[in-house]
C-alpha positions, 0 to 999 in steps of 0.5 A: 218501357218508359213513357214521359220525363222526370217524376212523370214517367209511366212504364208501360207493360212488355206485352207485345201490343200493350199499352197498359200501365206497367204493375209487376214483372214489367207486365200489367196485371192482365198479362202478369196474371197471364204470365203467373198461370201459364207461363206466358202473355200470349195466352192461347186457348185449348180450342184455338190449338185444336181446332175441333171446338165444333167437333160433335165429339168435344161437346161429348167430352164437355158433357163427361167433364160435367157429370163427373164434376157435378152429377151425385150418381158419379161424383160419390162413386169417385168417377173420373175423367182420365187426365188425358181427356181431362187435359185435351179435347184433342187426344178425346177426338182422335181417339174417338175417331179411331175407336169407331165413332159415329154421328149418333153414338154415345160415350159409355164406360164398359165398367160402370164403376169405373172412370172415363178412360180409353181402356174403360169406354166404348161407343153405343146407341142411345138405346143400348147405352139407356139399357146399360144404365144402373139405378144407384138404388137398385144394386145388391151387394153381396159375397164382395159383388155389387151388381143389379138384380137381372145381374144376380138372377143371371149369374145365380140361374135364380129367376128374377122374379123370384129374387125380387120377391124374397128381397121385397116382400120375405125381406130376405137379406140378398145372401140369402135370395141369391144362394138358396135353391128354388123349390120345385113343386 
């Protein structure tokens, strides 16, 4: 669109409701930019399209993103966010919704080794999911199993206690502690 005569004429931008001086693609730089990333000058933001920016559940999805953005313990263990979430506050709320969420819950990945994913995740309390926990520092790896030591005396009927020990104080390497029989007396 063009504004003035001659030599003096400005184009203005084509954005519907824009008055801005014309830079490229005859849009301003606000909309071409705009236009660039999205597509479109009618830029319309994830929650205007949802409606559930408010949603308990959407401020969960936002802490997720940010742990596994920023946080050690998930970063260098390669813990995801599945693209679906990743893309859609929607689709987390809607499946939250329809895997048993309640005010109060916590998100938790059933395998913690693995990412955030529909098949992979689950609602608990703060408590159980506190319980679940695994310390980086405090895992074992042995016969290709990476596991905690409640994990290992479990799997192997060796008491805890008697584990740690050789572990810590007989310097055992963790083959050996989960393998060899405890002597009775």
């Amino acid at each position: 669109m063009l504004f003035g005569n001659g030599a003096l004429a400005m184009k203005i931008c084509s954005a519907e409701g824009c008055h801005r001086r014309m830079a490229a693609k005859s849009f301003c730089r606000k909309h071409y930019q705009r236009w660039r990333v999205y597509g479109r000058t009618n830029r319309v933001l994830n929650y205007e399209r949802h409606g559930y920016s408010e949603h308990p559940l959407a401020i969960t999805r936002s802490n997720m993103l940010q742990r596994c953005k920023r946080n050690p313990l998930y970063v260098d263990r390669g813990i995801k966010v599945c693209r679906e979430w990743y893309e859609s506050t929607r689709s987390f709320v809607e499946w939250g919704v329809t895997n048993d969420w309640q005010e109060g819950l916590t998100i938790d990945r059933i395998d913690p080794f693995g990412d955030y994913e529909p098949s992979n995740c689950q609602f608990l309390t703060f408590s159980e999911n506190s319980r679940r926990v695994i310390h980086q520092e405090y895992l074992y790896s042995a016969f290709n199993k990476t596991q905690s030591l409640t994990k290992w005396a479990s799997d192997t009927g060796i008491p805890y206690a008697t584990i740690w020990s050789r572990i810590n104080n007989l310097s055992w390497p963790i083959a050996r502690a989960v393998t060899q029989p405890v002597f009775q007396a």
